[in-house]
PyMOL CGO cylinders between C-alpha atoms (Angstrom):
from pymol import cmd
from pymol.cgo import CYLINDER

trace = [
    CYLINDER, -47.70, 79.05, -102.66, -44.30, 80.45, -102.28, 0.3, 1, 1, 1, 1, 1, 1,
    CYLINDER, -44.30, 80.45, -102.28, -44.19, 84.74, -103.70, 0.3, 1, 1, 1, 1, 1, 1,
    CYLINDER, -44.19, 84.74, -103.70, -41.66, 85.18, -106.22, 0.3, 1, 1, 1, 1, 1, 1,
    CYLINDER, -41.66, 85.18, -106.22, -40.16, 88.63, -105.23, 0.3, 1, 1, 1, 1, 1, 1,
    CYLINDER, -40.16, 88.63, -105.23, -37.67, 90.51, -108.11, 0.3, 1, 1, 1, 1, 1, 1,
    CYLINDER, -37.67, 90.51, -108.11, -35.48, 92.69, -106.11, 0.3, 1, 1, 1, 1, 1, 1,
    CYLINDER, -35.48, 92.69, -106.11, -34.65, 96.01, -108.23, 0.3, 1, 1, 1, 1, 1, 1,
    CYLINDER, -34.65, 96.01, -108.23, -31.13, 95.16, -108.35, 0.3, 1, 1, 1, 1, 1, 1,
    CYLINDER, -31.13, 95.16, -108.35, -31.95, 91.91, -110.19, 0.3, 1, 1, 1, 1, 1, 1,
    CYLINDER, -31.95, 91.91, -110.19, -34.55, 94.06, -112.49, 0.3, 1, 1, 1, 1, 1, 1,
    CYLINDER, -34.55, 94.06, -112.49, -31.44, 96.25, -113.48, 0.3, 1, 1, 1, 1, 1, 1,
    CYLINDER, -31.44, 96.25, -113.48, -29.36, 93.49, -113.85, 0.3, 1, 1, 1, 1, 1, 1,
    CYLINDER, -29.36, 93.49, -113.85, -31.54, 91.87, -116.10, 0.3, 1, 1, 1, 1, 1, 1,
    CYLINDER, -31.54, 91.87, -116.10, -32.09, 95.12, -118.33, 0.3, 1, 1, 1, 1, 1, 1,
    CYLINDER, -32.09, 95.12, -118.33, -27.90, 95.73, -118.99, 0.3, 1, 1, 1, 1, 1, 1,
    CYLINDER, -27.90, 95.73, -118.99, -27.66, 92.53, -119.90, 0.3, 1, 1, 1, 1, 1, 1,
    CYLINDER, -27.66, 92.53, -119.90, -30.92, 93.08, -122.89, 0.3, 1, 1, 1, 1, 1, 1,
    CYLINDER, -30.92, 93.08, -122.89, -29.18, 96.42, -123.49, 0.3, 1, 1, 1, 1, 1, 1,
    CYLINDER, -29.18, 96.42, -123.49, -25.67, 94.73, -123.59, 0.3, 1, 1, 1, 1, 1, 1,
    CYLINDER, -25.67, 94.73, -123.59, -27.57, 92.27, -126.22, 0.3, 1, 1, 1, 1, 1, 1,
    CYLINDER, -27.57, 92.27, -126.22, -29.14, 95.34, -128.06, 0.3, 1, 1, 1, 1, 1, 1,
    CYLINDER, -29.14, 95.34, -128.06, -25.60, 97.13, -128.39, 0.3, 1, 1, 1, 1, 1, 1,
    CYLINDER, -25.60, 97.13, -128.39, -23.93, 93.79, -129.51, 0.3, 1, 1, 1, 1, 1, 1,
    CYLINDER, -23.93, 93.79, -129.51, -27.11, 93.41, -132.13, 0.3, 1, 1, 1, 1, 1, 1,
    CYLINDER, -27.11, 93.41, -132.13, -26.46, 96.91, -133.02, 0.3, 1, 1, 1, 1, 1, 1,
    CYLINDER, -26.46, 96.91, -133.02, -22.75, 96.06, -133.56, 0.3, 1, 1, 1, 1, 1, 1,
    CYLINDER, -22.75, 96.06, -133.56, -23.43, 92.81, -136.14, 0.3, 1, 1, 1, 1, 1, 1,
    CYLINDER, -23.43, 92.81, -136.14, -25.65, 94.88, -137.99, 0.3, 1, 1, 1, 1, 1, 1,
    CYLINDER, -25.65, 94.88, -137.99, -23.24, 97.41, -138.73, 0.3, 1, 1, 1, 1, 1, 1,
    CYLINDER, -23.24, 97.41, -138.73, -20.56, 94.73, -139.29, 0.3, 1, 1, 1, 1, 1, 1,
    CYLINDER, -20.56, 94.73, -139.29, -22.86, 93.43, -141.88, 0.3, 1, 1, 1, 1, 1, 1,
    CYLINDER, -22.86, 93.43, -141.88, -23.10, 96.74, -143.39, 0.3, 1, 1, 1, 1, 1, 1,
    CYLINDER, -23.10, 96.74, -143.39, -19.49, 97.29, -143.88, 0.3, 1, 1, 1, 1, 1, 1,
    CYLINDER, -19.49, 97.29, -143.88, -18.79, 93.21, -144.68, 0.3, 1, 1, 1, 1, 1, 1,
    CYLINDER, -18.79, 93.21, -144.68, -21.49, 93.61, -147.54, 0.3, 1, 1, 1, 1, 1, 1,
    CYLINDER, -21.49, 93.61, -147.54, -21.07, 97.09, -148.69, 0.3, 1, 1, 1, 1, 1, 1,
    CYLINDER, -21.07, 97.09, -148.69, -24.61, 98.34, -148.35, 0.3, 1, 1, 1, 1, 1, 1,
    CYLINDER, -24.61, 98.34, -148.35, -26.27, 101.30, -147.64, 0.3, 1, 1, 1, 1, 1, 1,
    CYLINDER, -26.27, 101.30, -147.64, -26.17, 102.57, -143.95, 0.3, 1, 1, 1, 1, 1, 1,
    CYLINDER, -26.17, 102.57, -143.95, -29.95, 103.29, -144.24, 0.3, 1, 1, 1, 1, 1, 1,
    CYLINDER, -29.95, 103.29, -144.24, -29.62, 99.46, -143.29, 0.3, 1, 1, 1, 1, 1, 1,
    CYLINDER, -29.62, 99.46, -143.29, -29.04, 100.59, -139.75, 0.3, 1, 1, 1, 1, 1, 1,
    CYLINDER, -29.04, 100.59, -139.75, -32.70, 102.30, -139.04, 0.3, 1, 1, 1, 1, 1, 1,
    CYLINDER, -32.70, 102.30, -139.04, -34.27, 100.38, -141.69, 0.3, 1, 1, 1, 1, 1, 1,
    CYLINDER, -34.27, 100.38, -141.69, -33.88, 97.12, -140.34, 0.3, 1, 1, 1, 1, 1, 1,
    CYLINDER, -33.88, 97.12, -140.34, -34.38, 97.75, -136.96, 0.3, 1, 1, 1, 1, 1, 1,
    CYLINDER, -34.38, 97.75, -136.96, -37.55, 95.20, -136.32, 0.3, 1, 1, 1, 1, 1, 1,
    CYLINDER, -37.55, 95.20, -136.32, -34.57, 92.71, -137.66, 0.3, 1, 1, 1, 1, 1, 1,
    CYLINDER, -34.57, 92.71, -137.66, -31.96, 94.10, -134.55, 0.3, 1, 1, 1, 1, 1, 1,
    CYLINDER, -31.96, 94.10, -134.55, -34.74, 93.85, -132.03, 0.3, 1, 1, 1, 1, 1, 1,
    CYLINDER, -34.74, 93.85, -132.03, -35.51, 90.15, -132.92, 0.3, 1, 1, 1, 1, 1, 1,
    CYLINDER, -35.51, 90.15, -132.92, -31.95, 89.37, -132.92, 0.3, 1, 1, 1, 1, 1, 1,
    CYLINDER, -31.95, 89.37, -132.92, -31.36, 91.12, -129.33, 0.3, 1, 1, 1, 1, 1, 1,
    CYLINDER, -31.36, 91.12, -129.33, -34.20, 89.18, -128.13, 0.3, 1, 1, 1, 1, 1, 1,
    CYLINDER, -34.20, 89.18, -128.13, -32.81, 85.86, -129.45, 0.3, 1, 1, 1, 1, 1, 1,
    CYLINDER, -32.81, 85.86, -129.45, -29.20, 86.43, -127.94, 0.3, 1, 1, 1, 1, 1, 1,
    CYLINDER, -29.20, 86.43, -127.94, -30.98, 87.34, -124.38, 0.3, 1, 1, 1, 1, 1, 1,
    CYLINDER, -30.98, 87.34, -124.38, -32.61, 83.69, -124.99, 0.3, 1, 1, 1, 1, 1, 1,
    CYLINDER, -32.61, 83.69, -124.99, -29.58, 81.90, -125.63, 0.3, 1, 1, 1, 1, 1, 1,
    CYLINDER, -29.58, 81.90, -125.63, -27.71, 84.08, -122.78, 0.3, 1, 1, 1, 1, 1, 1,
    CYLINDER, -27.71, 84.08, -122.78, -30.34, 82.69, -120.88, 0.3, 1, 1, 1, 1, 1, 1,
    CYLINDER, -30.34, 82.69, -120.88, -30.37, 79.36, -121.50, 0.3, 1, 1, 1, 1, 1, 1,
    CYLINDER, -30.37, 79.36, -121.50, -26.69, 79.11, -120.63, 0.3, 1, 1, 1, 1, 1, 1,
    CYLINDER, -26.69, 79.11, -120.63, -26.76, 80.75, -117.46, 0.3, 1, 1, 1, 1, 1, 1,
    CYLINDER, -26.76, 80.75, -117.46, -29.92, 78.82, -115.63, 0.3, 1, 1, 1, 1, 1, 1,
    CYLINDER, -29.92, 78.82, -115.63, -27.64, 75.23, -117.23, 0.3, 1, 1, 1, 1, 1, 1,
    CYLINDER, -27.64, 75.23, -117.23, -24.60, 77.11, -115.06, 0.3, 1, 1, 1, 1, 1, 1,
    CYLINDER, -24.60, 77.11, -115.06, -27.24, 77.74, -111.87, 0.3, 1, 1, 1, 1, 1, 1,
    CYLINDER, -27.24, 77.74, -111.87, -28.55, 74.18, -112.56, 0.3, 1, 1, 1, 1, 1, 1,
    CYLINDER, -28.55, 74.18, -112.56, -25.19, 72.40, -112.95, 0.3, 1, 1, 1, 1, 1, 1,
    CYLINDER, -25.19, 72.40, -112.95, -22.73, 74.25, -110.53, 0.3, 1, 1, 1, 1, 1, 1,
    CYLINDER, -22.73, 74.25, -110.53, -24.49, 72.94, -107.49, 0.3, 1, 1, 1, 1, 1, 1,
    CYLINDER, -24.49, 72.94, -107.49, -23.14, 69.15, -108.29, 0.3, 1, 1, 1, 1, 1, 1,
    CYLINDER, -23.14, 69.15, -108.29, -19.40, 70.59, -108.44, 0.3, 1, 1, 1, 1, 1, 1,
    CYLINDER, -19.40, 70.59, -108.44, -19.29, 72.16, -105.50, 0.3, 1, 1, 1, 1, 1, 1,
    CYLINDER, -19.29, 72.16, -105.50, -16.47, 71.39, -102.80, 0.3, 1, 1, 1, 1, 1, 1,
    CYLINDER, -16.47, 71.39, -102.80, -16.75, 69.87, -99.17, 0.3, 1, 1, 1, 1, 1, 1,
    CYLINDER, -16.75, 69.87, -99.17, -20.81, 70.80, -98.79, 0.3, 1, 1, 1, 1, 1, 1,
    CYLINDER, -20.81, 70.80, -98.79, -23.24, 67.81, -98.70, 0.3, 1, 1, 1, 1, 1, 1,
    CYLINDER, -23.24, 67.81, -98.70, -26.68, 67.82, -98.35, 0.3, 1, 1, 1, 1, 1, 1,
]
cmd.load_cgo(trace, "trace")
């Protein structure tokens, strides 16, 4: 059976993007804060609500980028197999 190997590059790569998705989680929370007027106790309060929703825009993230891997093999220029 073939050894999957995750070089560290690829390890930190992986991590900016979930701490890119925390930030932007971050950022929606406090544009709900200031859309709905609430109390910025919101912003520590609801933090098991940002970490769900960071977790849920890695997932989509990655669900679009393996259909890119999977798809851009069939468009690519002058290389048959």
């Amino acid at each position: 059976m073939k050894e999957i190997v995750l070089t560290t590059e690829r390890q930190k790569r992986e991590l900016f993007i979930l701490l890119g998705c925390f930030i932007g989680a971050i950022g929606l929370n406090i544009l709900g804060i200031i859309m709905y007027h609430t109390a910025w106790k919101e912003l520590y309060t609801q933090w098991f609500a940002v970490l769900l929703l960071t977790f849920v825009i890695y997932f989509i993230i990655l669900f679009f980028r393996l259909l890119y891997f999977a798809v851009r093999p069939l468009f690519r220029k002058g290389r048959t197999r």
